[in-house]
N, C-alpha and C positions, 0 to 999 in steps of 0.2 A: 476466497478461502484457499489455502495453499494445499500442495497435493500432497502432502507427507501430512494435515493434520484431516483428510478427507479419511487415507487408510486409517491413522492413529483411531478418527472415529466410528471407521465397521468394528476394527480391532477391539473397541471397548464396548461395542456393541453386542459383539461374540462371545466375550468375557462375561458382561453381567447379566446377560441375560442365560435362564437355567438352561433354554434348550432353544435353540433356533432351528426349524426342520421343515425339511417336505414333506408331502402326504404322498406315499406312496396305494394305490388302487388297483386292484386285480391284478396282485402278480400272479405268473404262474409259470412254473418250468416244467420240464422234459427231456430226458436224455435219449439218444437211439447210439446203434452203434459209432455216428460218423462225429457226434461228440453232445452237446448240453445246450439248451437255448431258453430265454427265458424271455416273456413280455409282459409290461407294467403300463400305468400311464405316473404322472408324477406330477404335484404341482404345488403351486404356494402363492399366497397372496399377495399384493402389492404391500410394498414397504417392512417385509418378513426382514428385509436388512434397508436399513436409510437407504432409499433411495431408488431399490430395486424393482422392477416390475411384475406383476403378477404372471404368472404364465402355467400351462399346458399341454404337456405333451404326453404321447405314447413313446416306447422305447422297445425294441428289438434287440437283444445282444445273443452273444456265445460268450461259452465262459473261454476263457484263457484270452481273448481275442483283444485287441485296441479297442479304445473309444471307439463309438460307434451314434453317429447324429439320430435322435429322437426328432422325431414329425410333431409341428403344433396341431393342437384341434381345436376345434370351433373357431380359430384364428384369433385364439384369446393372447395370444403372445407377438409383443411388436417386434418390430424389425432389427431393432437393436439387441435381442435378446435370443442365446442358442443356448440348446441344452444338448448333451449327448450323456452317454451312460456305460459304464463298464462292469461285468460281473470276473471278480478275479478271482482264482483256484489256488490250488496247493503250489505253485511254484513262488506264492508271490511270501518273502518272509513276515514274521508276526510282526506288530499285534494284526497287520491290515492284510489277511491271507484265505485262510480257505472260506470259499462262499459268502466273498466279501462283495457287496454291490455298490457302486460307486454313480453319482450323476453329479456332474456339472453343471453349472449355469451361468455363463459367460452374458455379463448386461453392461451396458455403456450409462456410465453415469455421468455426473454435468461434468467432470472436470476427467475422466477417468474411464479407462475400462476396468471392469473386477471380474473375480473367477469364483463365484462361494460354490466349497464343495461339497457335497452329502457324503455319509457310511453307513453301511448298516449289513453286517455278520449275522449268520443264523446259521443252522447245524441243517444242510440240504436233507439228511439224509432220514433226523428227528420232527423237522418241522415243517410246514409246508405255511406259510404267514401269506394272508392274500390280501391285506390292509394294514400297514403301518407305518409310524413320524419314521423320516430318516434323519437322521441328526447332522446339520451341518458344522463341519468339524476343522472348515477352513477359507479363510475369504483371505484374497491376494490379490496384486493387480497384475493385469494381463497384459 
């Protein structure tokens, strides 16, 4: 299978299907004076996109801060597969900006590395969500 019809087929996978997502699980944040932190864990099943592997993890972030690598647990996630997570603030422009939370999942597929990404916006200050799909809203190769 050639490597341009590998992407063409996540790319249409993304497309027709309504919502491709992880399950986000106990999130919870906090702010103190020295700035915002938030911890989740996140995870998705084998095959949520051809080919991908199921996986597991907790995640640590600050908001405004880079990527930041997410721990697997129960060792449900193989070797070939990293997740990290970002919560971005007001600096970052619309539509993808205030109290946006972002997780990666970087897996090596048969011909391929891919990057599918997650989003998911809420109003910090209205709502406090401690289970919910984040929608992945982008797969590219890495």
């Amino acid at each position: 299978m050639k490597f341009s019809s590998i992407v063409l087929g996540l790319a249409s996978a993304l497309t027709a299907t309504a919502k491709i997502s992880y399950q986000v699980t106990g999130f919870g944040s906090g702010c103190s004076p020295g700035g915002c932190g938030a911890g989740f864990n996140v995870s998705a099943p084998a095959d949520y996109l051809s080919g991908a592997p199921a996986f597991k993890f907790n995640c640590a972030i600050i908001l405004g801060r880079p990527y930041a690598d997410c721990t697997a647990l129960d060792g449900s996630s193989p070797s070939t597969s990293k997740v990290s997570a970002q919560w971005r603030g007001l600096s970052y422009p619309y539509p993808y900006g205030e109290n946006a939370l972002w997780v990666s999942h970087v897996f090596r597929g048969t011909d391929a590395v891919f990057n599918a990404t997650g989003y998911y916006e809420y109003n910090f200050q209205t709502e406090s969500p401690k289970d919910f799909p984040m929608q992945v809203i982008s797969v590219t190769t890495a």
